[in-house]
Every structure is written in structure tokens, then in C-alpha cells.
Backbone as a chain_set.jsonl record, in Angstrom:
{"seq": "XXXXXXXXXXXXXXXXXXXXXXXXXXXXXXXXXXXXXXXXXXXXXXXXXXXXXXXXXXXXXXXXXXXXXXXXXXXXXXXXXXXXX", "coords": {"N": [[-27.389, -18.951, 263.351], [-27.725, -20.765, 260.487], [-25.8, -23.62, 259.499], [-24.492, -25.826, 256.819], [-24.046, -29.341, 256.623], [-22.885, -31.81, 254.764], [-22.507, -34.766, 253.3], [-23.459, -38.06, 252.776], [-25.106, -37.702, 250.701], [-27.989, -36.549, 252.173], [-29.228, -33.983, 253.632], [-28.395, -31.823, 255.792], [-29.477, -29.462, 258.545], [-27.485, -27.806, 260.901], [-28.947, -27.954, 263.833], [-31.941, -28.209, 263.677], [-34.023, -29.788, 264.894], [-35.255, -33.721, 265.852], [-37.932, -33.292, 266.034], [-38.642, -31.131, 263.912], [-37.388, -32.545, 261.97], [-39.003, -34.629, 261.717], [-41.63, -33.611, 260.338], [-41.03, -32.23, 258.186], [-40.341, -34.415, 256.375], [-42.526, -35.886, 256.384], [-44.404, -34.067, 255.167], [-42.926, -33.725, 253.201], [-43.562, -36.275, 252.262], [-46.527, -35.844, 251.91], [-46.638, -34.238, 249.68], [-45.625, -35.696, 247.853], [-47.489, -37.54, 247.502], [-49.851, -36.176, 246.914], [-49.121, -35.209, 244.25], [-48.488, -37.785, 242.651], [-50.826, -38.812, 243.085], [-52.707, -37.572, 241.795], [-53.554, -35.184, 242.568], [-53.237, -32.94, 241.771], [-54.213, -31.87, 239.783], [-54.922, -30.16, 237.124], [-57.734, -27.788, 236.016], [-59.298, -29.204, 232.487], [-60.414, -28.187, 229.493], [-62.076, -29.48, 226.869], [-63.447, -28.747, 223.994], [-66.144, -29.977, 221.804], [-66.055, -28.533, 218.739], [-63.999, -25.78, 217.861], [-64.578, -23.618, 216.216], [-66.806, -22.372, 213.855], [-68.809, -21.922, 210.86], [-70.758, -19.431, 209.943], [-71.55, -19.117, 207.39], [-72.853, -17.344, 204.133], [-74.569, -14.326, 204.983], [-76.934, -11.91, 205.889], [-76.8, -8.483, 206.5], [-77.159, -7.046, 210.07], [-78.197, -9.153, 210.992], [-79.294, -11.529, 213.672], [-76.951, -13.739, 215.021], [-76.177, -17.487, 215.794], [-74.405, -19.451, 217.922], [-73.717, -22.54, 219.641], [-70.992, -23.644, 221.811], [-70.048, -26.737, 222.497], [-68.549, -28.357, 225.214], [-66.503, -29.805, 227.61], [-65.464, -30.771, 230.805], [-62.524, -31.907, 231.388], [-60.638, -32.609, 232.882], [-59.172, -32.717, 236.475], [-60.017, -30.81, 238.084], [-62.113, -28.291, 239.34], [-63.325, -26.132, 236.757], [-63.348, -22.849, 235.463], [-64.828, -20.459, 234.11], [-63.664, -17.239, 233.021], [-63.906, -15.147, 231.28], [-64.976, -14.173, 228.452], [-64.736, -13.961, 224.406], [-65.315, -12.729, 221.79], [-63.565, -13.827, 218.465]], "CA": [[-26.953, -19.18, 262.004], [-27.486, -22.44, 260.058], [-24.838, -24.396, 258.778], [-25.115, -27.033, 255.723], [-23.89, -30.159, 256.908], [-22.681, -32.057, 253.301], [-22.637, -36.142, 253.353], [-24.178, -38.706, 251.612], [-26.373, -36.817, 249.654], [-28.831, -36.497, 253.145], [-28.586, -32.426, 253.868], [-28.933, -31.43, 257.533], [-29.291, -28.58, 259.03], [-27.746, -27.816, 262.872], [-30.239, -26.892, 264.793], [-33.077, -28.96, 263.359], [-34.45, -30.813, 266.148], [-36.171, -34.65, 265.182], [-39.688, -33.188, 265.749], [-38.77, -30.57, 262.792], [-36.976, -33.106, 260.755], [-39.734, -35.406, 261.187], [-42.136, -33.061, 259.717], [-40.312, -31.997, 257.104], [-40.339, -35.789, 256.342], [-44.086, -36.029, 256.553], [-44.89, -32.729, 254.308], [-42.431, -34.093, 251.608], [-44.848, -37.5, 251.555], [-47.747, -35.447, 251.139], [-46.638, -33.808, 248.365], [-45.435, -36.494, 246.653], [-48.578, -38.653, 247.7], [-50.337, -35.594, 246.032], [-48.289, -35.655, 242.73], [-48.881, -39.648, 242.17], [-52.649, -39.282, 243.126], [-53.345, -36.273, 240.864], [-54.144, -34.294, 243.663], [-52.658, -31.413, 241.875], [-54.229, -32.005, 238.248], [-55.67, -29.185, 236.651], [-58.625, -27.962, 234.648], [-58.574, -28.716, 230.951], [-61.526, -28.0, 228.763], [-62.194, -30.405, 225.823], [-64.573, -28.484, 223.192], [-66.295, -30.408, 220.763], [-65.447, -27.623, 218.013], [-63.37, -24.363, 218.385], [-64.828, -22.854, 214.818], [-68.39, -22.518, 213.104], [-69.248, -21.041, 209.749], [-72.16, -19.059, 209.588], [-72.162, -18.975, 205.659], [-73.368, -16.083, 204.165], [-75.786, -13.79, 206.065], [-77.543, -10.243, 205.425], [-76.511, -7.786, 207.547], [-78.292, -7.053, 210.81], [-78.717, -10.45, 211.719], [-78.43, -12.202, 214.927], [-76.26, -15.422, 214.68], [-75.94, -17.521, 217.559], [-74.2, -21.215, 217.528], [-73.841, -23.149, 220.917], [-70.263, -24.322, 221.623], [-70.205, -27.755, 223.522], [-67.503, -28.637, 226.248], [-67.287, -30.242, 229.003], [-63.864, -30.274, 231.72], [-61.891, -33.372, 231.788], [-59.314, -32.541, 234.344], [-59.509, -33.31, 237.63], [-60.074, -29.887, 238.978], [-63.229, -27.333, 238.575], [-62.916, -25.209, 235.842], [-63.558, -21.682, 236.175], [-64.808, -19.722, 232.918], [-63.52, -15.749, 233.309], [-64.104, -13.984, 230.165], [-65.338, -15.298, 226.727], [-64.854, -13.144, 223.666], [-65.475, -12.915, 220.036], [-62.704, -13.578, 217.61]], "C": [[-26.982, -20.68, 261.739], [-26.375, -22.935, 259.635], [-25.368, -25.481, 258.007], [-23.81, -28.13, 255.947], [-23.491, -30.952, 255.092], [-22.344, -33.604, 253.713], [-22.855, -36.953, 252.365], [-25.417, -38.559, 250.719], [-27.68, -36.322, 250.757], [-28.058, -34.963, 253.595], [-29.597, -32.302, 255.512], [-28.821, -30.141, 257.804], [-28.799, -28.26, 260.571], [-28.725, -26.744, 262.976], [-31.655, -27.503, 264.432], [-33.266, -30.053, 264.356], [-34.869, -32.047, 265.323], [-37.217, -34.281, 264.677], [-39.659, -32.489, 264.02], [-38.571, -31.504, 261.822], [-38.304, -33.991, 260.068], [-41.405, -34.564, 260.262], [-42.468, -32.619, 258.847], [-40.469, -32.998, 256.267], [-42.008, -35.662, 255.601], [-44.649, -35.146, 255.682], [-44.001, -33.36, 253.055], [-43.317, -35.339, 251.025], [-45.795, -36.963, 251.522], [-48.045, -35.157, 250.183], [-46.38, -34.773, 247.398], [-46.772, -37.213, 246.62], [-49.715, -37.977, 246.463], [-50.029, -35.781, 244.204], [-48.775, -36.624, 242.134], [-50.422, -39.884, 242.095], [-52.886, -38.791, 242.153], [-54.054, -35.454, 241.373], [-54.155, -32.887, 242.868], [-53.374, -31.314, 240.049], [-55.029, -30.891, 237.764], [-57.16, -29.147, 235.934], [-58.644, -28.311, 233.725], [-60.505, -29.071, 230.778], [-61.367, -28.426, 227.503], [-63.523, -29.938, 225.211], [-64.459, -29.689, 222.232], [-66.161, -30.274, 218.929], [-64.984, -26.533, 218.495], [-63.883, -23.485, 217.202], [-66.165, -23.044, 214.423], [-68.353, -21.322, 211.982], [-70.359, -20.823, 209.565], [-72.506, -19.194, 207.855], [-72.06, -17.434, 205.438], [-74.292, -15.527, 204.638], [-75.998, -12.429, 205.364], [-76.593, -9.927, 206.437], [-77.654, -7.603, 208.514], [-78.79, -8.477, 211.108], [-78.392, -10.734, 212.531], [-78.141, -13.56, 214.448], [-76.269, -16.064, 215.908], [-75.54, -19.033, 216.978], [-73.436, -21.723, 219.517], [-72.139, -24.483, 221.161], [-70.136, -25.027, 222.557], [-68.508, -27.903, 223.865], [-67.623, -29.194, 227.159], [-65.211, -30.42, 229.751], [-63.56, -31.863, 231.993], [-60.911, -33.463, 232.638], [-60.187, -32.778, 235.627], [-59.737, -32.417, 238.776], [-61.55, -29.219, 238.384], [-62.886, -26.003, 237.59], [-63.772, -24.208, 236.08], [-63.614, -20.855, 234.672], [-64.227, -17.998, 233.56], [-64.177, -14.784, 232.513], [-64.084, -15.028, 229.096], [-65.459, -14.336, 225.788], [-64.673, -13.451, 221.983], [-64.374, -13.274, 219.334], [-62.956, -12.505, 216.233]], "O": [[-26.493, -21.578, 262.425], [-25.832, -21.925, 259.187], [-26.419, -26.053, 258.298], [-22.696, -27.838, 255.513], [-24.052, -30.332, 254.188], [-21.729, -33.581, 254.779], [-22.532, -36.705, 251.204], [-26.335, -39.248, 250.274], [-28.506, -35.627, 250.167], [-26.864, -34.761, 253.817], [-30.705, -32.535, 255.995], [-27.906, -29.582, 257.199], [-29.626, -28.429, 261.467], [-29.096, -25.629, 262.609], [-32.56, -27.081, 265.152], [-32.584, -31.073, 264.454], [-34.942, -31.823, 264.114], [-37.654, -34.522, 263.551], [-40.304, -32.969, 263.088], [-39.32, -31.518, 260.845], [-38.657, -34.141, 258.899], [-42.122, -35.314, 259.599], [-43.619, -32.447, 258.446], [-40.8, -32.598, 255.151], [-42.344, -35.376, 254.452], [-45.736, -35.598, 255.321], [-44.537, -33.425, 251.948], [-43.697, -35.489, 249.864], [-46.516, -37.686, 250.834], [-49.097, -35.403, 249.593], [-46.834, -34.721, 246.254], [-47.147, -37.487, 245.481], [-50.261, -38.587, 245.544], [-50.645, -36.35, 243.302], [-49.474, -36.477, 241.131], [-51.077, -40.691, 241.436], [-53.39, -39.548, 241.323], [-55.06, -34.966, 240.858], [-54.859, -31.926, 243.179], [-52.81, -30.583, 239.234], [-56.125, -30.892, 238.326], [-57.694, -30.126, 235.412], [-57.627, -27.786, 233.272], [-61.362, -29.699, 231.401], [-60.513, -27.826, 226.85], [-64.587, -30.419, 225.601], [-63.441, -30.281, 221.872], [-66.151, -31.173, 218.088], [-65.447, -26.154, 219.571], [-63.444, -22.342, 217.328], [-66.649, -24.118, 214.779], [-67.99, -20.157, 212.147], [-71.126, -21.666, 209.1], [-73.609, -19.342, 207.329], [-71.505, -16.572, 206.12], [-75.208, -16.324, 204.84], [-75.317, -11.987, 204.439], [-75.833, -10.668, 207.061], [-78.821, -7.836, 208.2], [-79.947, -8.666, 211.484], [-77.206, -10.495, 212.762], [-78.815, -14.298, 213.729], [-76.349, -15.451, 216.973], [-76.041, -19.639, 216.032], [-72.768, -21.009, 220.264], [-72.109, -25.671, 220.839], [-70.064, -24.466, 223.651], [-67.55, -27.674, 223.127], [-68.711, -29.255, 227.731], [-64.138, -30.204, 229.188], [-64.198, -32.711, 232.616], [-60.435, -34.525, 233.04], [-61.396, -32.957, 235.771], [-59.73, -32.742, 239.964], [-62.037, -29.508, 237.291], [-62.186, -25.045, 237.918], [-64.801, -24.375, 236.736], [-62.549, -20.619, 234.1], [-64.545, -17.752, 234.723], [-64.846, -13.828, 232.907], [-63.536, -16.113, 228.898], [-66.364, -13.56, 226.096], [-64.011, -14.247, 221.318], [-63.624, -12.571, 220.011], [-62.046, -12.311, 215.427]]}, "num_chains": 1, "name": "protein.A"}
């Protein structure tokens, strides 16, 4: 059974050896190292328009308009599904 040790704001656990603590240690600066770098930054997708007006049209026509984008985050973006409005 653990016990929570209570102090100067530094939380211990008995039974946590150095090696663990120092580990523990070492995994919390990664993450933060991550955080600050932008290790963790996401996709985002920056269209050039989200809307196009065909006008008026017959019926039976094919329409087609070409919407530009490109991914400014710092991760690879990943299309899934793309659908009509």
C-alpha cells in the first residue's frame, strides 16, 4: 500500500525508490520539452475558400470547382471523408 507523504508542495510516495523517482523526473522533462517545442502541435488545414457559387446551371450538368488548401500545423494531416453540403 502507498501512502501520500504531504510537505512542501513535493508529493512522495513510500516505496518509490531514486531510480523510479528519477524517471519520473526525466518523463515529466520530456513532456514539457515536448509542449515548448511543439512536439505535440496538431494538424490544421487553412483553405483558401470554404464556398463557391456555381450561378445558374441547367440541369444535368457536371460542376466541378477545385478547393485549395494546404496544412499549416506541425503535424500530417489526414483527410477521412469529404462530403457535399
Amino acid at each position: 500500500m502507498k501512502r501520500h507523504i504531504s510537505g512542501d508542495h513535493n508529493l512522495k510516495w513510500i516505496g518509490d525508490t531514486p531510480a523510479r523517482m528519477k524517471i519520473k523526473k526525466i518523463s515529466a522533462f520530456i513532456i514539457f520539452f515536448f509542449v515548448l517545442a511543439g512536439g505535440c502541435d496538431e494538424p490544421r488545414a487553412q483553405f483558401a475558400g470554404i464556398t463557391h457559387d456555381f450561378g445558374l446551371t441547367g440541369q444535368n450538368r457536371e460542376l466541378r470547382h477545385i478547393f485549395r488548401f494546404s496544412n499549416t500545423g506541425g503535424s500530417p494531416l489526414i483527410i477521412q471523408k469529404i462530403h457535399a453540403g
